[in-house]
Backbone as CSV, one residue per row, in Angstrom:
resi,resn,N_x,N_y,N_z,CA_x,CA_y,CA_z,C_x,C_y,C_z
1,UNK,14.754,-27.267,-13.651,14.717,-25.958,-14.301,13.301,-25.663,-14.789
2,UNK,12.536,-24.528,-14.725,11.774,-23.983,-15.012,11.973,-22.851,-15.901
3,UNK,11.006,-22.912,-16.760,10.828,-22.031,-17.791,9.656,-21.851,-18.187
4,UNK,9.021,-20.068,-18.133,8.112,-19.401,-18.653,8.742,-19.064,-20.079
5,UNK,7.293,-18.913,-20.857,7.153,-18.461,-21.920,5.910,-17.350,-22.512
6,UNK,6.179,-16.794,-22.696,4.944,-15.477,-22.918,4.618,-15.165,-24.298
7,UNK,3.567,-14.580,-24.475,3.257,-14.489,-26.006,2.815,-13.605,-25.873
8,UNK,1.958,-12.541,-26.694,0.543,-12.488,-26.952,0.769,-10.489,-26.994
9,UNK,2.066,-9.892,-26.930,1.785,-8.434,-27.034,2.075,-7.808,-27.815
10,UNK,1.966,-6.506,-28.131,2.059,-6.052,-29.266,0.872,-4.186,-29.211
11,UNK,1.247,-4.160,-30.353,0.740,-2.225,-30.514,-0.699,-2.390,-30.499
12,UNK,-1.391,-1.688,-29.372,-3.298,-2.044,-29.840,-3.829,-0.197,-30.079
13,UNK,-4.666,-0.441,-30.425,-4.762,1.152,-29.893,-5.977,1.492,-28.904
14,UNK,-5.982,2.777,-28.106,-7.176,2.452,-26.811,-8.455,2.308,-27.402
15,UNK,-8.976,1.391,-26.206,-9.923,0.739,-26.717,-10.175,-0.707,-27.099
16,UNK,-8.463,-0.936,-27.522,-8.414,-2.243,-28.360,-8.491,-3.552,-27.223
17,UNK,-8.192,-4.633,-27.511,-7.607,-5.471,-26.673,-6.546,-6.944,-27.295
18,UNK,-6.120,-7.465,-25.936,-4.984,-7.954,-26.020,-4.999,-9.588,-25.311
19,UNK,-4.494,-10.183,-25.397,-4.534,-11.691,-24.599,-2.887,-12.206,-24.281
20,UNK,-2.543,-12.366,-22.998,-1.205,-12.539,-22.866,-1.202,-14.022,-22.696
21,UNK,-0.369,-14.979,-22.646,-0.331,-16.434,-22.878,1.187,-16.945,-21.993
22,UNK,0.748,-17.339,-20.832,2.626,-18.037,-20.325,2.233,-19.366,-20.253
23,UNK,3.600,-20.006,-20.141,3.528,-21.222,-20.368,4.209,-21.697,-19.756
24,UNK,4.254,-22.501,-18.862,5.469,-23.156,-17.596,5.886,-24.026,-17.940
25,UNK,7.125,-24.706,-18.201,7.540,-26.021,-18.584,8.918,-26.608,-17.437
26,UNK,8.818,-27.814,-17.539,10.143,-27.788,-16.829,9.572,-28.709,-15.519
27,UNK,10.573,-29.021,-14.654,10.120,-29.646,-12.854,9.450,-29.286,-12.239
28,UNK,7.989,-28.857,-12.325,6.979,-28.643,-11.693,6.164,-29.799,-10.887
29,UNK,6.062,-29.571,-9.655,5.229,-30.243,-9.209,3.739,-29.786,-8.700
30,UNK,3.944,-28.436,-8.628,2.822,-27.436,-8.334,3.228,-26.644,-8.215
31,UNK,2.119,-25.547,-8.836,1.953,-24.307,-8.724,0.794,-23.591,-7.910
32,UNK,1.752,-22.799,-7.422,0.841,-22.091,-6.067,-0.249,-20.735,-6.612
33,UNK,0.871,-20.300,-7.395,-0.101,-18.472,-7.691,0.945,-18.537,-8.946
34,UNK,0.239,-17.813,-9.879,0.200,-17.455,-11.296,-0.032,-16.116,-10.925
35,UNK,0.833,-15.007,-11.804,0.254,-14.231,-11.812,0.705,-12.942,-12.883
36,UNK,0.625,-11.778,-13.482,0.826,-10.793,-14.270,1.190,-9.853,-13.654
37,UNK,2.534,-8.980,-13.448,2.709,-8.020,-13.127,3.343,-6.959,-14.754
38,UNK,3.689,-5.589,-14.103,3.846,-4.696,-15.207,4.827,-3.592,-14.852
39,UNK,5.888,-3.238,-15.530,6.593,-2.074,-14.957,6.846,-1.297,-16.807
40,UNK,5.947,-0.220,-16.507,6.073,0.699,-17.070,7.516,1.827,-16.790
41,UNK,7.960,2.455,-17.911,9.215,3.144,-17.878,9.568,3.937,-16.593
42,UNK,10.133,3.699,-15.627,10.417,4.841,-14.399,9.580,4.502,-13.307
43,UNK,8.903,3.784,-13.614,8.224,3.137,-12.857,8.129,1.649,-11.776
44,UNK,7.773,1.231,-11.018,8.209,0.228,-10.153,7.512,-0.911,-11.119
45,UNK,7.260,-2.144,-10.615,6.835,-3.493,-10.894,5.495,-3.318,-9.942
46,UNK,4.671,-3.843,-10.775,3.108,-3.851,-9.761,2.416,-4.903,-10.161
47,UNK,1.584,-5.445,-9.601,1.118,-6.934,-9.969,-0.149,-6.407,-10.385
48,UNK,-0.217,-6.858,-11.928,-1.652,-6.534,-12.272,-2.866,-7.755,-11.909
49,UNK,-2.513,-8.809,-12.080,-3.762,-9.555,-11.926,-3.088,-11.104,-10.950
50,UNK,-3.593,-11.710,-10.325,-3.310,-13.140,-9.803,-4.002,-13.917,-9.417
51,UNK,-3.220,-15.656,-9.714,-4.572,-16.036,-9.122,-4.005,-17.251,-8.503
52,UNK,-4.381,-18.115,-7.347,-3.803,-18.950,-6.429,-4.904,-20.665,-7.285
53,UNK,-4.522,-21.390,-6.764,-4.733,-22.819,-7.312,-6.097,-22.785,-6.910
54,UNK,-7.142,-23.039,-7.642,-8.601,-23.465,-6.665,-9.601,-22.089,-6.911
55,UNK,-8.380,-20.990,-6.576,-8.912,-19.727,-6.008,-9.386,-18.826,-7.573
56,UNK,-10.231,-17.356,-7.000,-10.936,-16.588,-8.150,-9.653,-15.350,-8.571
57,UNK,-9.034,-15.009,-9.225,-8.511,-13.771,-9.296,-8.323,-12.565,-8.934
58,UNK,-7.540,-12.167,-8.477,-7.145,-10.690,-7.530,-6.609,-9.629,-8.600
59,UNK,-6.826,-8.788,-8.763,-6.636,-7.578,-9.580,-6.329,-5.996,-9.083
60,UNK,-5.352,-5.409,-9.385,-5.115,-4.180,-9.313,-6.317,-3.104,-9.258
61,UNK,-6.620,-2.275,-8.887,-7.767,-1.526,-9.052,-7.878,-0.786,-10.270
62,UNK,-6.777,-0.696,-11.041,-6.201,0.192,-12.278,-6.879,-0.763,-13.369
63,UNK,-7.314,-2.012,-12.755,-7.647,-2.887,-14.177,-9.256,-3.615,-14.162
64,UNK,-9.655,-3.334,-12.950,-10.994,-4.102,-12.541,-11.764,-4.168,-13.361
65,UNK,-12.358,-5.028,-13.824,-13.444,-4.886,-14.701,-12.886,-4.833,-16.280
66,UNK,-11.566,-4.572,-16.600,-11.314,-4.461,-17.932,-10.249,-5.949,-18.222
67,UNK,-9.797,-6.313,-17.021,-8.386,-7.263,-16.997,-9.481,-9.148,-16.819
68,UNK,-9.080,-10.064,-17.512,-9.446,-11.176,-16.593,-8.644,-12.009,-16.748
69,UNK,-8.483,-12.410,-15.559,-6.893,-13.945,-15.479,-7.521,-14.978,-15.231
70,UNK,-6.902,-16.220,-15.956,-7.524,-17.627,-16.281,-6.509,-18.326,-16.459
71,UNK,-6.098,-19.483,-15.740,-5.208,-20.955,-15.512,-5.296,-21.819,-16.059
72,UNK,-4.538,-22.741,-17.359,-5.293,-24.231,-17.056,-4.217,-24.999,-15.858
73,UNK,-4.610,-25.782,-14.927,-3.973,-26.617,-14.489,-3.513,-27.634,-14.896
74,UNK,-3.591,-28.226,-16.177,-3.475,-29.294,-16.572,-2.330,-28.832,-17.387
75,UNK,-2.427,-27.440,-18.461,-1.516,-27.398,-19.177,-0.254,-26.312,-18.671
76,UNK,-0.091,-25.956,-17.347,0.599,-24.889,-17.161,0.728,-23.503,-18.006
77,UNK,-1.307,-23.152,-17.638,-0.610,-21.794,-18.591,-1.291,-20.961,-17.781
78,UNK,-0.941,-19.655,-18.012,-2.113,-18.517,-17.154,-2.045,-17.591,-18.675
79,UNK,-3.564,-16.880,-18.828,-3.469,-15.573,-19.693,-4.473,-14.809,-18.811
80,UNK,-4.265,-13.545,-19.383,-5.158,-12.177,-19.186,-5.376,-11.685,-20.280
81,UNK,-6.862,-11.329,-20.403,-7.808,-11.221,-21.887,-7.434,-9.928,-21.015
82,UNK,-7.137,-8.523,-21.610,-7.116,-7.037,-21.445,-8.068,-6.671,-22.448
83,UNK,-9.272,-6.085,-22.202,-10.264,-5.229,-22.731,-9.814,-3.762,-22.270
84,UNK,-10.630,-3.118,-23.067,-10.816,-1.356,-23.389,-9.508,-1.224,-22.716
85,UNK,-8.150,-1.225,-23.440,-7.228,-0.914,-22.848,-6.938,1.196,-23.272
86,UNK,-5.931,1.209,-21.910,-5.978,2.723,-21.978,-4.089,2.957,-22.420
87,UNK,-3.817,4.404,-22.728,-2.593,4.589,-22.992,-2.151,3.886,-21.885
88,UNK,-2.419,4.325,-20.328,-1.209,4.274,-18.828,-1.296,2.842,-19.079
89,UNK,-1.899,1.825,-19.908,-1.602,0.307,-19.406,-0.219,-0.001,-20.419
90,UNK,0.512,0.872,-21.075,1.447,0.340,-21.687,2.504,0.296,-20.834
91,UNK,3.314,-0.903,-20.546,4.345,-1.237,-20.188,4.734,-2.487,-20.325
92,UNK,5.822,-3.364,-19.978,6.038,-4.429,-20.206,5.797,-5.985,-19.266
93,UNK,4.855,-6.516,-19.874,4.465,-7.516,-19.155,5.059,-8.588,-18.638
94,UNK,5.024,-8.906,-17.453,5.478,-9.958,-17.216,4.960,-11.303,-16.299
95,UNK,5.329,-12.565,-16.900,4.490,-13.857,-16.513,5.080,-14.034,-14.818
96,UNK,4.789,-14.199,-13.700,5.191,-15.060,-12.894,4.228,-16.719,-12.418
97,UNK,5.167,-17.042,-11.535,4.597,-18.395,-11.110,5.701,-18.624,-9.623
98,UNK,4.501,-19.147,-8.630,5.312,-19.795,-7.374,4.957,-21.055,-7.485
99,UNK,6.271,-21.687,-7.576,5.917,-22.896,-6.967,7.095,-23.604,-6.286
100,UNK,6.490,-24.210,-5.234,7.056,-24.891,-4.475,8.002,-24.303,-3.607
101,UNK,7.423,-22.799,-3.603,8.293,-21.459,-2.552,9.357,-20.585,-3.500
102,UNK,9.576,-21.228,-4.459,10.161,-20.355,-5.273,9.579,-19.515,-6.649
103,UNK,10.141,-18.268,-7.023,9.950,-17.547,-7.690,9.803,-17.824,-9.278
104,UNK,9.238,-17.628,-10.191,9.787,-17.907,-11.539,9.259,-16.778,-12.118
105,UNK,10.049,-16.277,-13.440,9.426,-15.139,-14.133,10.160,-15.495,-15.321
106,UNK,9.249,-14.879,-16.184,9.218,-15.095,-17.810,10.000,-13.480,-18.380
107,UNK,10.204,-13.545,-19.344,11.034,-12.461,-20.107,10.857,-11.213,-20.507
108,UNK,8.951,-11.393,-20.204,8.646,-9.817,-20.280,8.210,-9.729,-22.074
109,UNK,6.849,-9.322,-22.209,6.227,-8.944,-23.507,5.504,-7.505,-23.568
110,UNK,6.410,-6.692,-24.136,5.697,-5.661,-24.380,4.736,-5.397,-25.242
111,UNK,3.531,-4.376,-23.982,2.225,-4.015,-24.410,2.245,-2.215,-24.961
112,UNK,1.794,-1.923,-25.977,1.854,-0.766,-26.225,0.557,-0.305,-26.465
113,UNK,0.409,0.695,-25.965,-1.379,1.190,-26.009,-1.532,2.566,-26.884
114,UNK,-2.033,3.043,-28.114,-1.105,4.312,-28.739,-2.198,4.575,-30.160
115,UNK,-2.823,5.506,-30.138,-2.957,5.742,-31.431,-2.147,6.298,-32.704
């Protein structure tokens, strides 16, 4: 059994920023790709940031330059430091992880962006 854990969201206002925190625990033997997706209200699921074992981070174009995703391998965690965030980035975050061909996802931490 695998289990994510997420931390880190909450009301910022634009401009502000944010740090999301997952945490993998459980029968891991490896992890393939880490990564952050987001589904805002009415809206689909979109992968904001990812990043593969070894490899540099892939990012949405909606976040370039403001988003950065970082792994430890040792401790099973991935976060994304979110700078100059804007209202459209509010929605609810969520942790994934592949490993070993299968899917895992965490519970979802909502981000609110709002003066």
């Amino acid at each position: 059994q695998v289990q994510l854990v997420e931390s880190g969201g909450g009301l910022v206002q634009p401009g502000g920023s944010l740090r999301l925190s997952c945490a993998a625990s459980g029968s891991i033997f490896s992890i393939d790709f880490m990564g952050w997706y987001r589904q805002a209200p009415g809206k689909e699921r979109e992968l904001v940031a990812g990043i593969v074992s070894g490899g540099s981070g892939v990012y949405a174009d909606s976040v370039k330059g403001r988003f950065t995703i970082s792994r430890d391998n040792v401790k099973n965690t991935v976060s994304l430091q979110m700078n100059s965030l804007k209202p459209e980035d509010t929605a609810v975050y969520y942790c994934n992880i592949v490993a070993s061909q299968k899917d895992y996802w965490g519970q979802g931490t909502q981000v609110t962006v709002s003066s």
